[in-house]
C-alpha positions, 0 to 999 in steps of 0.5 A, a space after each residue: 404072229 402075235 397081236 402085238 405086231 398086228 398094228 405095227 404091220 398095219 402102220 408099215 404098210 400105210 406108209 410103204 404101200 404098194 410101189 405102184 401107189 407109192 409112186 402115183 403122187 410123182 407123176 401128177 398135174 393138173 390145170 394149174 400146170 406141173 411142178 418141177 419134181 414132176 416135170 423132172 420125172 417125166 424127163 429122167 423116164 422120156 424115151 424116142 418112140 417114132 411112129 409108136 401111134 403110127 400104122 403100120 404102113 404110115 405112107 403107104 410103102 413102108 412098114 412098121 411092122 413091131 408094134 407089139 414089140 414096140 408096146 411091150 418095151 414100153 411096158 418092160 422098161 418103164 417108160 412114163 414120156 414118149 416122145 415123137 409119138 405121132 407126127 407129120 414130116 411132109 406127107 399130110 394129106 395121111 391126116 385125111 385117112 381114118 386109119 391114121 387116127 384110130 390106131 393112134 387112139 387104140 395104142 393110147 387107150 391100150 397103153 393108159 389102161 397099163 399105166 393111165 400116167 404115161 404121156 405121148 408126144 404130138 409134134 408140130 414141125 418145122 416143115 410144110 409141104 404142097 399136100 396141105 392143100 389136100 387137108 380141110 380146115 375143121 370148122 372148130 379151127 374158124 370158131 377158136 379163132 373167131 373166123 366166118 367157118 369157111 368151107 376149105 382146105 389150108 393154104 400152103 401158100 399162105 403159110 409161107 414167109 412173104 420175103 422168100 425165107 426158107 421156102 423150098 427149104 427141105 426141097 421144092 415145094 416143101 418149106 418152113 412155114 411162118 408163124 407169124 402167118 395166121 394160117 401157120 397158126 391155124 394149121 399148128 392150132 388143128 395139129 395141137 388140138 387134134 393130137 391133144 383129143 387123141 389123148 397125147 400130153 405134150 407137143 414138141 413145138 420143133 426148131 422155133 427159131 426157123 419157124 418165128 424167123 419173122 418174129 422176133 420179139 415172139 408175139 406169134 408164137 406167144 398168142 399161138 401157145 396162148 391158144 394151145 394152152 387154151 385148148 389144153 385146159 378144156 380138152 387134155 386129160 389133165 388139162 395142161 399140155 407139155 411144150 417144148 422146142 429145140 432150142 439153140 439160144 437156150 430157150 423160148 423166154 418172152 419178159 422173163 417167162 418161158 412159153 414152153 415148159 422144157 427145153 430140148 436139143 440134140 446131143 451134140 457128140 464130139 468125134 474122138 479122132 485118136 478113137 475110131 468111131 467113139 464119141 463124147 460129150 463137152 460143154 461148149 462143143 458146137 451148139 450144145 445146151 449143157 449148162 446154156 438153159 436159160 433162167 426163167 419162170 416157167 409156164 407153171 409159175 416156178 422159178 427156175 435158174 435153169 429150165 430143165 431141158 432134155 437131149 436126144 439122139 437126133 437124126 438129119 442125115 448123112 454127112 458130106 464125109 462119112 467116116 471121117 472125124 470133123 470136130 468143126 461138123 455136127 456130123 459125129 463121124 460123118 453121120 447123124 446121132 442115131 445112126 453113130 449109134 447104131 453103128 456102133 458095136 453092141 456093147 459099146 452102145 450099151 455103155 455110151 448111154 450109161 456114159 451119157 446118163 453119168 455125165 449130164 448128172 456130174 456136169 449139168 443136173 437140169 439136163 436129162 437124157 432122152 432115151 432111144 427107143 425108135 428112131 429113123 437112121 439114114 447110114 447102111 443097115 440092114 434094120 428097115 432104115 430104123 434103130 430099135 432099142 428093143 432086145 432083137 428077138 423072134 417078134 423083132 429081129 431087127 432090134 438093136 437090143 438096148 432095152 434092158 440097159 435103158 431098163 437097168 439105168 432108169 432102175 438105178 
C-alpha cells in the first residue's frame, strides 16, 4: 500500500465507521423527548414479544419455556422495540412475587449489554380484577401524589366507574377500571413507575377510550400521563417513556397536543370469501387506522399531520362462526389476527407479512407494521396456545418459523 492512499483510508472510515456506530445516532433521545426520525426507526424495527420478561411459569400452571430461544431471535432479527414485554391481564397479585421482577430485570439487563438502545414495552391495560386487593400501595406512590402514606392495598372497588360502566366487563369480578378515580390513577401511576425502573421505555396505555369513559374532555388521563411523564424524566434510562394506546378515533389529542407519542391499533384484515382463508388489507374497513391518524403536535413538540402510528396482529378470541367469512365482523375468518395467522400455511404467512409491510409504505407512510414475534392464539394447535415467529428447531419445536423473513424484511 502506497502512503498516498493512507490518508484517504483514513478519511473513508471516519466517515463509514463501523455499521454499529454508524447507526448508534438514529436511535437517540433524551429528556427533552424523541424526534420523529427516531421515533420512526423504533416503529419500522417493533416487534409482539409477550411474556419476553415473564417467568417461565407466569401463573402458575402454564409454561413459557423458549426464553433463550425468544432472546436469540431478538438478537438474530434486529429487533430495536419490543412490545408487550411485560404486563398484568388479571392475575396481579403475581406482582407480589419477587420472581416476577427479577427475572424481568435479568432478561433486560442481558439484552442492553447486546445492544444498550433496545426498548421494552410495559403495558397498563384496560382491565382490573378482585385480586388487586392483594398488592400493597408502595408508599413512593402516597408521596408522588402528595397523600398521608397509608399502610394498605389497592381498592378494586374504588377503581370502578360509579354509574356501573363496564364492570364485570370481561367476566364477574374483573372489570375496566376508571381513570377518572384517583385510585386508577394511582394503580396505572405504580404499573408505570414499576416497569419504568425495570428499565422498559415505553408503556402502552391499552384501549383509552373504555378506560376514560367518564372523561371526556381527558383531564384524567391528561394529569395522569403528566405524572408518568414526571416520573420518566427523573427515573427512565433516557429520561423520557414512549405512550402509546389503542386508538379507534384516531388519537389521544387534547387543545391540538397529543398525550401519547404514537398511535396504535389492530390490523383490521378483511376476509376475502371467493379465497379461502386469505386476508387482506383496506382503507376504511371497519375501524381501521389507515390514513385516520390525526394532526397534531407531539408530546416531543414537533409537528406532525399524521402522528405515526403502529399495527399489530392483535388477539381477542375466537368468533361466533370460525371458518366463515364475515366482512361485517372483526373476526378475519371467524378468528382473531394472530390466530388466522397462524393457521395459515407457512409460506403464506411469510408472504402476508411481506404483503403487509409493502402495503402500508404505498397506501399510508405514517403507519408501520408490528412485527410478530410471540403472541397468545385461542384457535386449535398444537403450539402451547401461543405463536412463535421463531424458526422451529430443537430449542423450539413449536415455533412457527417466521423469523428470518421478518429479518430479511427489516434488512431491505
Amino acid at each position: 500500500m502506497t502512503k498516498s492512499l493512507i490518508p484517504v483510508l483514513i478519511m473513508l472510515l471516519l466517515i463509514h465507521p463501523a455499521s454499529t456506530k454508524a447507526q448508534k445516532g438514529s436511535w437517540q433521545f433524551n429528556e427533552k423527548g424523541i424526534s420523529r426520525e427516531v421515533l420512526e426507526n423504533y416503529l419500522e424495527r417493533a416487534v409482539t414479544m409477550v411474556y419476553l420478561l415473564m417467568p417461565d411459569k407466569p401463573e402458575g400452571n402454564r409454561d413459557y419455556p423458549y426464553h433463550a430461544d425468544d432472546i436469540r431471535m431478538v438478537k438474530n432479527i434486529g429487533a430495536k422495540y419490543i412490545g408487550r414485554a411485560i404486563y398484568r391481564w388479571g392475575g396481579e397479585s403475581l406482582l407480589n412475587k419477587q420472581s416476577f421482577w427479577d427475572t424481568a430485570r435479568s432478561i433486560i439487563r442481558d439484552l442492553h449489554q447486546y445492544d444498550a438502545d433496545i426498548i421494552f414495552q410495559g403495558c397498563l391495560f384496560e382491565i382490573v380484577s378482585q385480586d388487586v386487593n392483594n398488592v400493597a400501595i408502595p408508599s413512593w406512590v402516597f408521596e408522588d401524589y402528595h397523600l398521608p402514606v397509608e399502610t394498605r392495598n389497592f381498592s378494586y372497588k374504588e377503581m370502578l366507574n360509579r354509574q356501573g360502566k363496564f364492570v364485570d366487563h370481561w367476566r364477574k369480578g374483573s372489570s375496566v377500571p376508571d381513570i377518572s378515580e384517583r385510585e386508577t390513577q394511582l394503580w396505572f401511576y405504580f404499573l408505570a413507575g414499576s416497569y419504568i425502573k425495570l428499565g422498559c421505555e415505553a408503556l402502552h396505555l391499552g384501549q383509552i377510550e373504555l378506560i376514560g369513559m367518564n372523561d371526556p374532555e381527558r383531564t384524567a388521563w391528561t394529569n395522569t400521563i403528566r405524572k408518568i411523564r414526571e416520573y420518566a424524566r427523573k427515573n427512565a434510562r433516557r429520561h423520557w417513556v414512549l405512550l402509546d394506546a389503542h386508538t379507534p378515533r384516531g388519537g389521544m389529542v387534547k387543545d391540538g397536543r397529543s398525550l401519547i407519542d404514537f398511535n396504535s391499533f389492530p390490523l383490521r384484515i378483511r376476509p376475502i370469501p371467493e379465497k379461502p382463508y386469505e386476508g387482506k388489507l383496506q382503507v376504511n374497513y371497519l375501524d381501521a387506522l389507515y390514513n385516520k391518524s390525526k394532526a397534531c403536535v407531539s408530546p416531543s413538540g414537533w409537528e406532525a399531520g399524521h402522528l405515526p402510528y403502529l399495527v399489530e396482529f392483535d388477539n381477542f378470541g375466537r368468533g361466533k362462526a370460525p371458518n366463515v367469512a364475515d366482512t361485517t365482523s372483526h373476526f378475519i375468518w371467524g378468528w382473531d389476527e394472530i390466530s388466522w395467522l397462524s393457521l395459515q400455511p407457512e409460506a403464506y404467512r411469510n408472504s402476508w407479512l411481506h404483503y403487509a409491510n409493502d402495503w402500508l409504505k404505498k397506501t399510508d407512510t405514517n403507519g408501520h407494521l408490528q412485527m410478530p414475534g410471540s403472541r397468545m392464539i385461542s384457535c386449535p394447535n398444537e403450539s402451547q396456545g401461543s405463536y412463535r415467529a421463531n424458526t422451529k428447531s430443537a430449542s423450539c419445536p413449536i415455533g412457527y418459523s417466521q423469523e428470518e423473513t421478518i429479518k430479511a424484511i427489516w434488512k431491505n
